[in-house]
N, C-alpha and C positions, 0 to 999 in steps of 0.2 A: 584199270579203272575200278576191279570188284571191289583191289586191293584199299585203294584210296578211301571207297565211299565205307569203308569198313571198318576204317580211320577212324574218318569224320563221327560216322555213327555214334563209334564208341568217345567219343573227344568229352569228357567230364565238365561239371559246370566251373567257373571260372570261381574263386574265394566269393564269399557272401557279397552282395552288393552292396554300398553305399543303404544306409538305415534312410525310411522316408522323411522329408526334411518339410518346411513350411512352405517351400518353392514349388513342391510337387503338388499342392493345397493350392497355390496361386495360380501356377500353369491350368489345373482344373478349372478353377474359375473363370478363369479367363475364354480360354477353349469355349465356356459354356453362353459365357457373354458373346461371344463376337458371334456364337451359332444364332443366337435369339436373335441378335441385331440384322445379322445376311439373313435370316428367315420373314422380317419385318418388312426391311428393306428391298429385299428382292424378287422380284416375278419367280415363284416356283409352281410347281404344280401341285404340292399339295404341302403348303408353307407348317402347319400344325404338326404332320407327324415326322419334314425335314427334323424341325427344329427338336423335337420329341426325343429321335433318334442322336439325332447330336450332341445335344445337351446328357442324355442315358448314356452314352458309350465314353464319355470322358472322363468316370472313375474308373476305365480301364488303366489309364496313366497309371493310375498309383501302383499299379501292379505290374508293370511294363518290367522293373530288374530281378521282382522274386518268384514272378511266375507269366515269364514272357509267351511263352506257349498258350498259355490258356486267356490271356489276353489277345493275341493273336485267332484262336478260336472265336472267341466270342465274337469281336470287333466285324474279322473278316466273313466269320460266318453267318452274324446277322444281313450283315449287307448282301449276301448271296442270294439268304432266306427272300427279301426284299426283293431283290431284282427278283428272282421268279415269280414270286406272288405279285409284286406289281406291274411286272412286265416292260419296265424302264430299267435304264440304268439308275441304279442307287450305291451309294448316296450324289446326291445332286449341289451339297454345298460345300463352297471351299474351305470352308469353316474344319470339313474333317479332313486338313489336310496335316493334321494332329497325330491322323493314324502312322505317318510316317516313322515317327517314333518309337514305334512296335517294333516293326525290322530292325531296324538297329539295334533295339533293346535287346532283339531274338538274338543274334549275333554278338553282342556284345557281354551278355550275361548269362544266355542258354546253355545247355548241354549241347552234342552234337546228333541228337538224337531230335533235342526239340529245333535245332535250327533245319535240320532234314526235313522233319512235317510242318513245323512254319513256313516255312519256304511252299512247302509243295499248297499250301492251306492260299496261300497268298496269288500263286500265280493260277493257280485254283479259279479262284474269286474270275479274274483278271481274261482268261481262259472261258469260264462261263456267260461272262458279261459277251464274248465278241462272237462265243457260238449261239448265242440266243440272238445277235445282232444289233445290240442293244450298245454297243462300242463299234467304229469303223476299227479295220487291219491297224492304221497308223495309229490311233489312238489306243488301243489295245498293246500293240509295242512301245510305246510310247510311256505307256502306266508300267508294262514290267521292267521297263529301262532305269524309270524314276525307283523301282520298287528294288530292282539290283544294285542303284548306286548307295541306297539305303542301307542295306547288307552288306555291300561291299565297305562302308565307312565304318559299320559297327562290329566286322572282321578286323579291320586294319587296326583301330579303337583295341582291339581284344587283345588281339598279337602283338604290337607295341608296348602292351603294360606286361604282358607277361617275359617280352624279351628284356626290359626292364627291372622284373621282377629276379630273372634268370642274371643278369648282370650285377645288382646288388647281393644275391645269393654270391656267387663270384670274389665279391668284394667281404663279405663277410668268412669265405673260407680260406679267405689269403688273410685276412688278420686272425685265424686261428692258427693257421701254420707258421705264423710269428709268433704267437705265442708259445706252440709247439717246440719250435727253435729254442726262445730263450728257456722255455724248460729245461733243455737238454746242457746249457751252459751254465745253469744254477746248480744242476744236480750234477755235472761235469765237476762245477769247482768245490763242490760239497766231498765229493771223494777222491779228489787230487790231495783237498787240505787230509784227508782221513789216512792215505797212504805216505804220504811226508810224514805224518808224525807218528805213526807207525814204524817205519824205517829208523823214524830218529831214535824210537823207546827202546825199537831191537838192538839198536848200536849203542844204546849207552844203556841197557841191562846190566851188565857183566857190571859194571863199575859204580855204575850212579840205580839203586834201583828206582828211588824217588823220581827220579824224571823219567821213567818207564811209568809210573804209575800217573805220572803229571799226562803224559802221551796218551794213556788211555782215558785219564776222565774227558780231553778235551777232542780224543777221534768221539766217546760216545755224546759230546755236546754236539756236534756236528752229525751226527748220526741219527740225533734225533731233530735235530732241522730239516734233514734232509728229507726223514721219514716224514715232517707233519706234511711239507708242500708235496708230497708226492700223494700223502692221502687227500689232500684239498684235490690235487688233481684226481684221484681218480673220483672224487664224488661228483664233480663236476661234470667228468668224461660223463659216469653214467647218467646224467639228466642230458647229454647232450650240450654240455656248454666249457669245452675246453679252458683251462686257464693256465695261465701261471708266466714265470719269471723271466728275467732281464740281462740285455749285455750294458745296459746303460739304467740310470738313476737318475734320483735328484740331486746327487754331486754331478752330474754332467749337467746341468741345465745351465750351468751358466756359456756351456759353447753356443746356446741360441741366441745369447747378448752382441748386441751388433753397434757400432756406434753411424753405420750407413743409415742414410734415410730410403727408409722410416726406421730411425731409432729402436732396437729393441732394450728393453730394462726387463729383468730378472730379480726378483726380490723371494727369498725363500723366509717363513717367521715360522720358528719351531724347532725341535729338535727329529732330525729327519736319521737320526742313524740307526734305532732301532726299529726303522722301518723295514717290513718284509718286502723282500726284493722282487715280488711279481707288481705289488703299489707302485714302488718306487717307479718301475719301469714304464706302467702304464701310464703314471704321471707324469715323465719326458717323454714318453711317446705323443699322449694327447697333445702338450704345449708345443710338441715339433713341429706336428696337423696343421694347431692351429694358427700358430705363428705363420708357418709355411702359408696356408689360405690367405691369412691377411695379408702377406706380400704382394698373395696373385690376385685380390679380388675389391680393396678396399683402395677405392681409389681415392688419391688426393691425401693418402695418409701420411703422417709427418712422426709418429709414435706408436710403438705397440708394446703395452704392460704385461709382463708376466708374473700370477702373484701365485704362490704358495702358502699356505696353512695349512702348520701338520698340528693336529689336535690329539686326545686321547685316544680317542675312537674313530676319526673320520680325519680324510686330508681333502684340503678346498683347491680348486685349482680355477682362477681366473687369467683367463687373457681377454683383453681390450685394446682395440685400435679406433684411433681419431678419424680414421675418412669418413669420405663422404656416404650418407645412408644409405644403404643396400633393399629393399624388398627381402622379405623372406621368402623361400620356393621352396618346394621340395630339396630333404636332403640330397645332398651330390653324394659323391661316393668315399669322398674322404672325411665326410661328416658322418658320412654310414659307419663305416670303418672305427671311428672315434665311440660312436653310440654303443657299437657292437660291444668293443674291447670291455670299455668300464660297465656295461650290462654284463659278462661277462664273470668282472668280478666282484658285482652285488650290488656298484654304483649306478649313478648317474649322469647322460651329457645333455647337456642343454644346449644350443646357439641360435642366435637370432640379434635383430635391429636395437639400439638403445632408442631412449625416445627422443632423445637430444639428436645426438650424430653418432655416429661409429659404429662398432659389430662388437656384441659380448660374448665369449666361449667361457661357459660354467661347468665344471664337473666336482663331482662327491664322490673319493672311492671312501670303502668302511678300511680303518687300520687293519682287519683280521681277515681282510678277502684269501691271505692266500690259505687259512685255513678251514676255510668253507667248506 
């Protein structure tokens, strides 16, 4: 148990919260409204300072994901102050039943340091109320019950986005180790070609020197191909962003061409052969994604377009399918994966709803990503 709670203690706050937005402005309002109205409307016993209280304690919201603790102080611990010095239970209207929000928020965006004394601030309050008498036994359990389910949903809330988070981490270090791979069959074929012709120049020295000399200019072309993608790679390696090359290109794309429904068409515009071979590859890898998604996810679709533009400096990569409109949600994991790759090597993915019908998958690699 020391072990556990030693855990907890130390359990770090979760990435920055969500930035306050205009809803957290509305929900205050509101909260503030409905307290003046139950203070109006309702037999209290001391209607001016309910409402006082209610109304004062609801820019604690705004503060609820960047500094839950100290809203959780204030909130809990006014109403403590309250109950004592008034000698009732406070607060008296359901109006602050707002505060609930707090626990969760504690649990949800705390440290594990502040969800410890949050907690303990809470049942605290909850504790004081039913030793002063001021709560029966059943209502007194009854508040910490409501005040744990609260906790318990802004735990569950916390742990789901991080096993989440842990899942996509996952999915973005399997498409480095793809990367990794085809690294190793670029610079594979870069020094297969270098010892062939090698062999060939030693064997035809004696007789021909000219094609000895032919055999070195074109191992050192090759040599220094080899060297630029490996220096791409390592600049990359050291910012942490693996890259590089392919067992497949844009001379494979046309194996995605299907004449089953949903249709697939393949159009390459450009001259794609001086393209370096980490581009190439990322560019049939993404249209593989996202062909393959729009198989599994567009439904009612009767066509799916795959276009290519290789330009001077950048290659465009659209696919387009006709079904029916999708929502956009969070990325899945194979749209992660696709983001990852061409961030990766300087580009950009896009995907999401047309306004018409269908699903668009946009990506921009740069021509020169593998020497980055």
């Amino acid at each position: 148990m020391h072990t556990l709670l030693r855990s907890v203690w130390r359990e770090p706050r979760p990435t920055p919260g969500p930035p306050r937005v205009w809803w957290d402005w509305a929900l205050v309002g509101a909260f503030a409204l409905i307290g003046v109205v139950e203070a109006v409307s309702r037999p209290l016993a001391d209607p001016v300072l309910s409402a006082a209280v209610t109304v004062g304690l609801t820019p604690v919201l705004l503060h609820r994901r960047s500094r839950p603790l100290a809203a959780i102080a204030v909130a809990f611990g006014l109403s403590a102050a309250l109950t004592v010095v008034l000698g009732r239970e406070f607060p008296e209207q359901g109006a602050m039943a707002y505060l609930l929000l707090l626990p969760f928020a504690l649990l949800r965006w705390g440290s594990g340091r502040d969800a410890v004394l949050g907690t303990a601030l809470m049942l605290g309050k909850v504790g004081l109320s039913a030793a002063l008498g001021h709560l029966p036994p059943a209502d007194a359990l009854a508040g910490a019950l409501v005040l744990a389910l609260a906790v318990a949903l802004g735990a569950a809330v916390r742990y789901r986005s991080r096993a989440r988070s842990r899942e996509l981490d996952q999915v973005k270090l399997l498409e480095r180790e793809r990367l990794a791979r085809d690294l190793h069959d670029t610079v594979a074929h870069h020094v297969s070609a270098m010892a062939i012709r090698a062999q060939a120049g030693i064997a035809l020295a004696p007789t021909d020197p000219t094609a000895a000399v032919e055999a070195l200019r074109v191992i050192d072309a090759e040599a220094a191909r080899a060297l630029d993608e490996m220096r791409g790679m390592v600049r990359i390696l050291r910012r942490e962003r693996p890259d590089l090359a392919p067992g497949a290109g844009l001379a494979d794309l046309d194996r995605l061409a299907s004449r089953t429904r949903p249709v697939v068409e393949v159009e390459v515009v450009g001259d794609a052969d001086d393209l370096p071979a980490p581009v190439g590859a990322a560019v049939y890898r993404l249209a593989q994604e996202a062909v393959t998604n729009a198989r599994r996810h567009a439904r009612h679709a009767t066509r799916i377009d795959v276009r290519v533009e290789v330009g001077a400096t950048a290659v465009r990569l659209r696919v387009h399918d006709d079904g029916a409109t999708r929502p956009a949600g969070p990325p899945g994991y194979g749209l992660t994966g696709m983001i990852e790759r061409a961030d990766l090597l300087g580009g950009t993915c896009e995907a999401g709803p047309d306004a018409g019908r269908g699903w668009t998958v946009t990506a921009v690699l740069p021509t020169t990503a593998a020497a980055v």
